[in-house]
C-alpha positions in Angstrom: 35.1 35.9 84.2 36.0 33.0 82.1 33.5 31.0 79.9 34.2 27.1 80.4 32.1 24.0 79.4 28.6 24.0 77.7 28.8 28.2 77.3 31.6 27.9 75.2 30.7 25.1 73.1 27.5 26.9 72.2 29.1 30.1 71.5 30.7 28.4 69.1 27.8 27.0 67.2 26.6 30.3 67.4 29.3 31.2 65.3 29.2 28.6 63.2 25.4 29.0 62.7 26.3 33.0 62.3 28.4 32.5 59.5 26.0 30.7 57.4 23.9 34.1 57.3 24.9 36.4 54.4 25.8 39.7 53.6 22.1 40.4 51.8 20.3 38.4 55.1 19.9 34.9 52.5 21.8 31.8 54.0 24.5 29.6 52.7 23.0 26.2 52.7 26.3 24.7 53.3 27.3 26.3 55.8 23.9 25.6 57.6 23.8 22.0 57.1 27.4 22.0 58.2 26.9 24.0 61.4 23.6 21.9 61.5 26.0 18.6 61.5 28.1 19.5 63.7 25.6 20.6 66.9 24.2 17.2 66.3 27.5 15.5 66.9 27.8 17.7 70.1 24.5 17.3 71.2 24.4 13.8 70.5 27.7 13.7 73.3 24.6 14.4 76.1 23.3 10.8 76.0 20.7 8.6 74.8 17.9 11.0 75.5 19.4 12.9 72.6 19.1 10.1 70.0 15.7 10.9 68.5 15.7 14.5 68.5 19.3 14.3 66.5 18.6 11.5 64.5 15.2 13.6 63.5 17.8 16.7 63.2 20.0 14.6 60.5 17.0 13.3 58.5 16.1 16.9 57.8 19.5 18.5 57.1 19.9 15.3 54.8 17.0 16.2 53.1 18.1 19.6 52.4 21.5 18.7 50.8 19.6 16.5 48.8 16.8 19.3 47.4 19.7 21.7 47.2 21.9 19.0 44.8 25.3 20.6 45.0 23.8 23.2 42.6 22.0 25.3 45.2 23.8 27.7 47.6 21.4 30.0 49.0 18.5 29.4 51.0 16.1 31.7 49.1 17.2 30.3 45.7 16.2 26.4 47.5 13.0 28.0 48.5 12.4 29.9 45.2 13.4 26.3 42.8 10.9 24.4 45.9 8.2 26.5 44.4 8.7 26.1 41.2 8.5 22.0 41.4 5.3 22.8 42.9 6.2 21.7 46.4 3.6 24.0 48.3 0.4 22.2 50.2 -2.8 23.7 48.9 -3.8 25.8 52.1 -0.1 27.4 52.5 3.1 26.1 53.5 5.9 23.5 52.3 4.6 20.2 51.0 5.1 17.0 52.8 8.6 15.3 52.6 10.4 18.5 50.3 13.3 19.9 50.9 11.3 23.1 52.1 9.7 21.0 55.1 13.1 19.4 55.7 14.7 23.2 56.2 11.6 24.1 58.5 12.2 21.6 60.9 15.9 21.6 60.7 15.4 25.3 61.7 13.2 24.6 64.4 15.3 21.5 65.7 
């Protein structure tokens, strides 16, 4: 039986998503905010109903480029120099408005 429409094109995010993950289970920021780019292009294709969740999607993936700066690859090495800036709220988790919050939700988007 042959995959056609929506199957396929998330197949291939899977993919895309898949390759972001490492040999040693870390992930290549890059290639998540890529993959993260381009399913909010595709999702954004379902209509209007779409636009907050992916403008909300792009926000966060923006905000981890930005905390990563071209000079951080690897997910754990983002969440690693996060905690050394001192970017953890006082009763556990990623400050408000890092780049660590930003990955969290771009994860869960």
């Amino acid at each position: 039986v042959a995959l056609t429409g929506p199957k396929v094109e998330l197949r291939k995010f899977a993919r895309r998503f898949s390759s972001s993950v490492k040999v040693n289970g870390d992930i290549d920021v890059r290639r998540f905010v890529s993959a993260g780019e381009e399913f909010s292009h595709a999702v954004e294709r379902f209509g209007d109903f779409t636009r907050r969740g992916v403008v909300d999607a792009r926000k966060n993936l923006k905000r981890v480029e930005k905390a990563a700066g071209g000079r951080v690859v690897s997910m754990q090495a983002l969440l690693r120099d996060e905690l050394r800036r001192g970017s953890r709220h006082p009763k556990g988790g990623p400050a408000r408005s890092t780049g660590a919050e930003a990955l969290l939700w771009s994860r869960l988007s």
